[in-house]
Structures are given as structure tokens and as C-alpha cells.
C-alpha positions as CSV (number, residue, x, y, z in Angstrom):
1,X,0.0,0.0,0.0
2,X,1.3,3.8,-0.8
3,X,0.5,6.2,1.4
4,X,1.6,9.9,0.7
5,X,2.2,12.6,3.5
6,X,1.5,16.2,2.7
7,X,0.8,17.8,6.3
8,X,3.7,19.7,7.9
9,X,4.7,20.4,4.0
10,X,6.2,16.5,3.7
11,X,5.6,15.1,0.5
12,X,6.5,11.4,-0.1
13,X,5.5,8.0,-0.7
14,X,6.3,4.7,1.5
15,X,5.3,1.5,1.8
16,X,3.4,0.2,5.3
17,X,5.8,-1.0,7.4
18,X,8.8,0.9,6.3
19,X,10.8,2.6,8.6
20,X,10.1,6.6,7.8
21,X,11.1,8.4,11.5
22,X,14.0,10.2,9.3
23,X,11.8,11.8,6.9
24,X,9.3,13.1,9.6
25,X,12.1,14.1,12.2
26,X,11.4,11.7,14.2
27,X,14.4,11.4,16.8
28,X,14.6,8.7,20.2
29,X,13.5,10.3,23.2
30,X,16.4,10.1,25.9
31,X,15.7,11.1,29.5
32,X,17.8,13.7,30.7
33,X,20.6,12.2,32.8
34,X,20.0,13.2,36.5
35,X,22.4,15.6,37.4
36,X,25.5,13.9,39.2
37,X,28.1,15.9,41.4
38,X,30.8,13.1,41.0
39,X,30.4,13.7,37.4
40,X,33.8,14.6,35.7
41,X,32.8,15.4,32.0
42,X,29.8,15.1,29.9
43,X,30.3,11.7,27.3
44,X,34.2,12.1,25.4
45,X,33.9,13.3,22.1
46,X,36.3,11.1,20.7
47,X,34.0,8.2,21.4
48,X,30.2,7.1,19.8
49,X,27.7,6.4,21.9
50,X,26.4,3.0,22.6
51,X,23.3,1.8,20.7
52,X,22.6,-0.3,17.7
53,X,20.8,1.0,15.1
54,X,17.2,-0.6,14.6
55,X,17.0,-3.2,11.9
56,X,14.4,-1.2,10.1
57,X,16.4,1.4,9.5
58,X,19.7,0.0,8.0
59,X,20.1,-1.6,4.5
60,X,19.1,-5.0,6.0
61,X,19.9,-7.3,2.4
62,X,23.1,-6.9,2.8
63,X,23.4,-8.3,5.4
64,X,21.0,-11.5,4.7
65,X,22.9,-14.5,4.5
66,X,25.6,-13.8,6.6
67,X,26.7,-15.4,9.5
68,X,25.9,-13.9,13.0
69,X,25.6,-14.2,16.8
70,X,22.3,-13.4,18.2
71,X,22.6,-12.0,21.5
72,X,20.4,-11.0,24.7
73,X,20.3,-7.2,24.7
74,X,19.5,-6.6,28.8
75,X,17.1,-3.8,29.9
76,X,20.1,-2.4,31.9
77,X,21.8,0.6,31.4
78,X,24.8,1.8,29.3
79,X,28.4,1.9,30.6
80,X,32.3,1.8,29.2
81,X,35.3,2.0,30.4
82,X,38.2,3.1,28.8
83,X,42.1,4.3,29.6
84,X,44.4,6.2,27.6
85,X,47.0,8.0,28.2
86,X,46.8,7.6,31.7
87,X,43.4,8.8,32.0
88,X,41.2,6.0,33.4
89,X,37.7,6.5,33.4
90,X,34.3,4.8,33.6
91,X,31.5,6.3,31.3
92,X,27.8,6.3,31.7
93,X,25.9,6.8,28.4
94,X,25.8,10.8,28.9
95,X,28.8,10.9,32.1
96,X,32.1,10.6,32.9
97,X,33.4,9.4,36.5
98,X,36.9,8.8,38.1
99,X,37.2,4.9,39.3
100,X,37.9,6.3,42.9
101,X,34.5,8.1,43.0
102,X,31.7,6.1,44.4
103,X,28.4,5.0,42.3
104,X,27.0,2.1,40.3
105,X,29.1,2.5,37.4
106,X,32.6,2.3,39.6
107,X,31.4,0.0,41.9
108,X,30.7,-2.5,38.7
109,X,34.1,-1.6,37.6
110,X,36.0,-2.6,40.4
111,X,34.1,-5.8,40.7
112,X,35.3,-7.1,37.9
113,X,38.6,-4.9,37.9
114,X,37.9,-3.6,34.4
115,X,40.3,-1.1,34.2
116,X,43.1,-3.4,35.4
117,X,41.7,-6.0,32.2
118,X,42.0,-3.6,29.7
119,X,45.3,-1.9,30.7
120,X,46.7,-6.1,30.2
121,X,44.7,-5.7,26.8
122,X,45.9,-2.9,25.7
123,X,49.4,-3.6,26.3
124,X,49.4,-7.0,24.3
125,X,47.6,-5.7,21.3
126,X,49.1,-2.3,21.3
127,X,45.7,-1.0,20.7
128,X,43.1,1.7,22.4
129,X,40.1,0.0,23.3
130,X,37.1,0.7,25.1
131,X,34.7,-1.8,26.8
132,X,31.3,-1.2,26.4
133,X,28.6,-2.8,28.0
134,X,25.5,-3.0,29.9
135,X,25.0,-2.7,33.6
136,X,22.6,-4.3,34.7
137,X,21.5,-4.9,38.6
138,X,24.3,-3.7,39.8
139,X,26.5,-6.1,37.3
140,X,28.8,-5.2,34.2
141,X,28.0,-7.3,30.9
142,X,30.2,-7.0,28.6
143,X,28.9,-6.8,24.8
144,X,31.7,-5.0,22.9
145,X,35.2,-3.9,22.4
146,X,35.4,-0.8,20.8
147,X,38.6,0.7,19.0
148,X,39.2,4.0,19.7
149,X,40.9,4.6,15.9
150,X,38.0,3.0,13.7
151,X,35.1,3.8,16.1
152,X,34.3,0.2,15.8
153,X,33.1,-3.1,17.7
154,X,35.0,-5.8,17.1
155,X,32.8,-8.4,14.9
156,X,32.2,-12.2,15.3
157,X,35.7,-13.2,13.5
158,X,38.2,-11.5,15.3
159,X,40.4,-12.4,18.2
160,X,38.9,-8.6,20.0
161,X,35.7,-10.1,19.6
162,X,33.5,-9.6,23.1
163,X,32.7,-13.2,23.8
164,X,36.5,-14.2,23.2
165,X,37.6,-11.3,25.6
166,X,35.4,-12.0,28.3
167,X,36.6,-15.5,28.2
168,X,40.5,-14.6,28.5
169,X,39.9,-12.1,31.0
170,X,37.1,-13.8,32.8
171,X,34.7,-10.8,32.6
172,X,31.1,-11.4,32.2
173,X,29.5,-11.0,28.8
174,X,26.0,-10.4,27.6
175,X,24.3,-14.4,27.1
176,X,24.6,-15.7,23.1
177,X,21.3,-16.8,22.7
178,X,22.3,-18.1,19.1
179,X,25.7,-18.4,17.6
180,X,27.0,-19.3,14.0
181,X,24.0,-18.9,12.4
182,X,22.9,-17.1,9.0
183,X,20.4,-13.8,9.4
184,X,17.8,-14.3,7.8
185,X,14.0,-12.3,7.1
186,X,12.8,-15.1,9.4
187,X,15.1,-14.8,12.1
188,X,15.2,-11.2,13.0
189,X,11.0,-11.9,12.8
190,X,11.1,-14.4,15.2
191,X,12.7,-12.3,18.2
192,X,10.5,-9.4,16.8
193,X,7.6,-11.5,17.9
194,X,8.4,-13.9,20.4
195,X,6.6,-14.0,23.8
196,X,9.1,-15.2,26.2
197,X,12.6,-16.1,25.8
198,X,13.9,-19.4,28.4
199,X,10.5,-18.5,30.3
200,X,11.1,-14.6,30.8
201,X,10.3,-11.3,28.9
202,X,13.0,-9.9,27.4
203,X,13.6,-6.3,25.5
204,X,15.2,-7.5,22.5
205,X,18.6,-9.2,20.7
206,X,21.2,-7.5,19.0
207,X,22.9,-9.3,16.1
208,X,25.9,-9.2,15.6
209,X,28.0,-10.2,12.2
210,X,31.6,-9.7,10.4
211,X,32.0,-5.5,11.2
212,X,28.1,-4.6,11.7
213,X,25.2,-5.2,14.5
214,X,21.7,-3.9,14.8
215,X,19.0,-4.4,17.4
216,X,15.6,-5.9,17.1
217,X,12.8,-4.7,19.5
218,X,10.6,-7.9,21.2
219,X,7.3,-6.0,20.2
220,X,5.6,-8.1,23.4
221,X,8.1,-6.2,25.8
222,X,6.5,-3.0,27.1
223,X,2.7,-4.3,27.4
224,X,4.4,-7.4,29.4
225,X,7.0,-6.7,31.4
């Protein structure tokens, strides 16, 4: 079906279903980050922010038949950690802190001694790496590590790859719900729509290939949870 848009002087044509927030402005509402007086910096610049795009909205063939990793995206909240040039720090998805101050976000650090992991990681690879991940009741999962110079996750093939890291350095890693399998129309559907996952609601997956990932939203989650 066409539909056309005129009002608010938009004129184009799309097909139901097809993802048009771009053309009508539509942006993602983020809540203001409550003010925080341990807070060092606002998020580096030098950095992306966490979050996958949508499926709907990236050039999803070209990625169809490709292997991937499905993995649990957790209804937690955002958090890296990174050190360069001395500068160690622990990030929120809007904040930066100093490890020594006391919240959440350093607390889940020095459970794990993050900082301490990636300094050994860096060291061997001779690369600038953040790790990115979710933190969730009170717990860091990792679900990425990021290179500073490309601006990149490391994908499913490499040796940087999140599940293989959190394995060497025994840090805990967001669950694989699938893993070596190839993305398919029917695939991304199925977590679109599916109830319960092991018995629980869940938000959604993010799948994860070669160099590219993108998230797809359980559409049971909100009304359930």
C-alpha cells in the first residue's frame, strides 16, 4: 500500500511498514541524565555512543545471509570504560566518573577490575580500546570492544571479539542466545515476535555479524513486562 504525506509540507511515498522516522524528524527520546556531582565530564567526544541502530532502518539485504551471533540485549543501562594516556575513566551513556568516586558505574568496575583487564589488553595488542557494556542490577555485561581509531566493535571473526575477551579475562558477557548462524528475514521476525525467551520477557537481541550489528525490538516487551 502507498501512502503519501503532505501535512507539515512532507511530500513522499512509503510503503506500510517501512521505517520513515527520518523523513518526519522523528528522533529517540532520551531522558535527561540526572544531574550527578561526582560527574567529571559530559560523554568524550572522541567516542560514539552506545546503541545499535534498529533493523528497520539500516540496508538489512546486505546483510542476509551472513553469519551472526544473536545475542540477549539486557534492559540495563549503558556503561564503558576506557584508559588512555593515563586517563582512566568509567562512562555512563551521557557521564564521565573517576574509578575512585563512588556509584553504580565504579562499583561495577571494580568488581570485575575492568580497568586493570583492559590496561593487560591494551598492552598486548598495542591498541586503544574501550569496553562497552551493559549494567545491569548492579553487574557489568560486557557486549563489545570498541577501537578507539575505527570507532568500531569488534565483529564475530576476530580475536577482539567480546565473547572471546570475556573468556581470556574472565569478565562477564551479555548471554549468546544463538551463535554461528545465518540472518535471515525469518530470524530477525522471530525475536520481533516472540513472547518469552527461556521463560522470561525480554527487550530484545542484537545481532551481531563480520563488522556490523543492529537491534531488534521484542514488540511483546512494554505491554508485558
Amino acid at each position: 500500500i502507498s501512502l503519501y504525506a503532505t501535512r507539515w509540507g512532507i511530500d513522499f511515498a512509503h510503503i506500510e511498514g517501512e521505517e520513515i522516522s527520518e523523513e518526519l524528524g522523528i528522533v529517540k527520546y532520551e531522558e535527561p541524565e540526572p544531574v550527578d556531582p561526582n560527574a567529571e565530564s559530559g560523554f568524550p567526544y572522541w567516542m560514539r555512543k552506545t546503541g545499535e541502530d534498529l533493523w528497520q532502518s539500516i540496508p538489512i539485504d546486505e546483510y542476509i545471509g551472513q553469519e551472526c551471533d544473536v545475542t540477549l540485549k539486557k534492559d540495563g543501562k549503558s556503561m564503558s570504560t576506557f584508559s588512555t594516556e593515563g586517563n582512566k575513566r568509567v562512562c555512563s551513556r551521557r557521564l564521565v566518573f573517576k574509578p575512585d568516586i563512588e556509584n553504580e558505574y565504579t562499583r561495577a568496575e571494580r568488581n570485575q577490575s575492568l580497568i586493570g583487564k583492559l590496561n593487560a589488553l591494551q598492552l598486548d595488542t598495542g591498541k586503544q580500546l574501550v569496553f562497552r557494556g551493559e549494567l545491569f542490577r548492579g553487574e557489568f555485561y560486557l557486549f563489545g570492544v570498541y577501537d578507539i581509531e575505527t570507532r568500531e566493535n569488534y565483529g564475530i571473526y576476530s580475536d577482539l571479539y567480546f565473547e572471546k575477551v570475556g573468556k581470556l579475562l574472565d569478565i562477564e558477557t551479555v548471554p549468546i542466545i544463538e551463535k554461528n548462524v545465518i540472518l535471515t528475514q525469518e530470524l530477525i521476525d522471530k525475536y520481533a515476535n516472540l513472547d518469552k525467551l527461556n521463560g522470561e520477557y525480554f527487550e530484545g537481541v542484537v545481532i551481531v555479524g563480520k563488522d556490523w550489528s543492529f537491534k531488534v525490538i521484542n514488540l511483546n516487551y512494554d505491554s508485558r513486562k
